[in-house]
C-alpha positions as CSV (number, residue, x, y, z in Angstrom):
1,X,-19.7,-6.1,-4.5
2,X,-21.2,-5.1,-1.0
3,X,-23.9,-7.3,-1.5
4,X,-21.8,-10.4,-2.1
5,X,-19.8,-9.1,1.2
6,X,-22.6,-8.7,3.3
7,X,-23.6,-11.8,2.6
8,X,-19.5,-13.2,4.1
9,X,-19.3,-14.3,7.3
10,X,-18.9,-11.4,9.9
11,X,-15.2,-11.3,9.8
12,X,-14.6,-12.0,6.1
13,X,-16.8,-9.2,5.4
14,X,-15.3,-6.6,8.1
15,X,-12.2,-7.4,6.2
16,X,-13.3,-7.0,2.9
17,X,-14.9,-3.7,3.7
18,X,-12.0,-2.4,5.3
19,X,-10.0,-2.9,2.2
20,X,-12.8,-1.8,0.1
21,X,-12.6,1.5,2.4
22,X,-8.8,1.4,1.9
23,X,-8.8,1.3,-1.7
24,X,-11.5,4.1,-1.3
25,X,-9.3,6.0,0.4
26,X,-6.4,5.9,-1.8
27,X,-8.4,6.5,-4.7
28,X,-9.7,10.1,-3.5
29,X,-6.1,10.9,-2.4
30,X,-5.3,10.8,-6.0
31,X,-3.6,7.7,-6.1
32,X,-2.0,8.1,-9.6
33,X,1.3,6.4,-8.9
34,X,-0.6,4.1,-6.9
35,X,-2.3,2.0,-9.4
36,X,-1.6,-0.1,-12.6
37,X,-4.5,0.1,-15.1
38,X,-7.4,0.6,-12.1
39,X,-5.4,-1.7,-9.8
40,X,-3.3,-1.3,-6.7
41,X,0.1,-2.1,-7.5
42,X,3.6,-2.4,-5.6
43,X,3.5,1.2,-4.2
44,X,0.3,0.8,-2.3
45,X,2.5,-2.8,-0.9
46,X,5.0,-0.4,0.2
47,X,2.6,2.1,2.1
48,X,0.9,-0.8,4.2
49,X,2.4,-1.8,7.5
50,X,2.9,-5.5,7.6
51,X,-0.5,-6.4,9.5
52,X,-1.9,-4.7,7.0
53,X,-0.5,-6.8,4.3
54,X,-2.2,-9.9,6.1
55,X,-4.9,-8.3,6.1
56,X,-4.9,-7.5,2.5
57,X,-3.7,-10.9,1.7
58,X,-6.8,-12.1,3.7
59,X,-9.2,-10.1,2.0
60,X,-8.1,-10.7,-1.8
61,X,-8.3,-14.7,-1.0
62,X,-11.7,-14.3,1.1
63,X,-12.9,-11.7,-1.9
64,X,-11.8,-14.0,-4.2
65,X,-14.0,-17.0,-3.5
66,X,-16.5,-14.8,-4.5
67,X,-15.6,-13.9,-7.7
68,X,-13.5,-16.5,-8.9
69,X,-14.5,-20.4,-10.0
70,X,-12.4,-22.7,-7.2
71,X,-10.7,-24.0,-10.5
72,X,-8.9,-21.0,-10.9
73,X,-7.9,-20.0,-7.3
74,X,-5.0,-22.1,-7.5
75,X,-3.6,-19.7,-10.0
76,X,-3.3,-17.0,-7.3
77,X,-3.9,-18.4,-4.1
78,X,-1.9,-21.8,-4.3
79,X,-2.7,-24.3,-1.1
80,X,0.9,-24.7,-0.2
81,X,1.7,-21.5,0.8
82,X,-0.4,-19.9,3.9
83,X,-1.0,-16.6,3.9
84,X,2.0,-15.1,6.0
85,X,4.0,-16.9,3.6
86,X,2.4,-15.3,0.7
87,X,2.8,-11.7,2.1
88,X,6.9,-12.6,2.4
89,X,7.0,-13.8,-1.5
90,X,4.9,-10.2,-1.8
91,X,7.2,-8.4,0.2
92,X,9.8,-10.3,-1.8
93,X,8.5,-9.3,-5.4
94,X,8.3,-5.5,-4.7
95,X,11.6,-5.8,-3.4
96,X,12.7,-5.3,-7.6
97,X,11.9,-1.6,-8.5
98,X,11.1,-3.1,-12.0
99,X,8.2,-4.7,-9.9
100,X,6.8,-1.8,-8.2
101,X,4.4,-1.1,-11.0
102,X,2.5,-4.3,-11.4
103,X,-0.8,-4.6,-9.5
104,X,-0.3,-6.7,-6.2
105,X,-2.9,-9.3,-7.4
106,X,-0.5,-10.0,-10.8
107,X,2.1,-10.5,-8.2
108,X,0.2,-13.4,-6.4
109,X,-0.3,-14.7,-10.0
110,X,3.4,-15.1,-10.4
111,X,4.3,-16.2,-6.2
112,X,1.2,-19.0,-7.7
113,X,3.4,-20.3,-10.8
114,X,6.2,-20.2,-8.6
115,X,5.0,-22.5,-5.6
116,X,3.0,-24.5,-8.4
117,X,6.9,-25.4,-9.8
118,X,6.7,-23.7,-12.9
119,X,10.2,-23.0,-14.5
120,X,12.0,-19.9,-14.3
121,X,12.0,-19.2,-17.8
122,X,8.1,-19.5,-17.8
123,X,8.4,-17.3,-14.6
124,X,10.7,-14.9,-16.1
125,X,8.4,-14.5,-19.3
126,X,5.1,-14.1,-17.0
127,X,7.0,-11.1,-15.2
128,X,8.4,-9.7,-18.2
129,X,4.6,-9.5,-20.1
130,X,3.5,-7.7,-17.0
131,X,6.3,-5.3,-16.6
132,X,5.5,-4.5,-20.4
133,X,1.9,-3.9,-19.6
134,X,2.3,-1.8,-16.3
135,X,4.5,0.1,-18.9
136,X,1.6,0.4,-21.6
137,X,-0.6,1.4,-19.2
138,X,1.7,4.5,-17.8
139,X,1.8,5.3,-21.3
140,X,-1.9,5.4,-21.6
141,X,-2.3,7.6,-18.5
142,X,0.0,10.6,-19.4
């Protein structure tokens, strides 16, 4: 991964390591609560201040060209939302306690299907699969 981030422009990367470092930091606090099956979920949302959140926002996307075909970005990242708006529809989705659990990328997953027009009950099911496996995976952990 630090390869592919030194290679990002200077600010890209700066970013990316700073949430790299973030993460990092979380993890060695013993972040239990804090992650979904190795992911950072609603409660590390929560903990960030909301320039933060941009800047997590920022550094998934930026990240994300990296590791993801441009084919696919749309299915997170979609290009009619900018990226304050996509930390509201964040802010938004953790606002349901039900939520907190999922990992903050599944949530741009679903803030994707929504701004791409898909219907609520495809919404609904999307949220209810990952509810169900934030729920397997807190099973798995006791």
């Amino acid at each position: 991964i630090l390869m592919h981030i030194m290679r990002a422009p200077k600010t890209v990367g700066l970013i990316a390591i700073g949430l790299l470092m973030a993460t990092v930091s979380f993890a060695q606090a013993g972040t239990g609560p804090y992650q979904t099956a190795g992911f950072e979920n609603g409660r590390t949302w929560e903990v960030l201040t909301p320039r933060e959140r941009l800047y997590y926002v920022v550094a998934a996307y930026d990240s994300a060209h990296f590791f993801i075909v441009p084919e696919d970005m749309k299915k997170y990242f979609p290009a009619t939302l900018t990226k304050g708006d996509t930390v509201k529809a964040v802010d938004k989705f953790f606002e349901t306690p039900e939520n907190i659990p999922i990992p903050i990328m599944h949530a741009f997953r679903v803030i994707a299907m929504r701004s791409e027009g898909a219907t609520v009950e495809l919404v609904d099911k999307e949220i209810s699969a990952l509810r169900h496996a934030a729920a397997a995976s807190a099973r798995e952990s006791r």
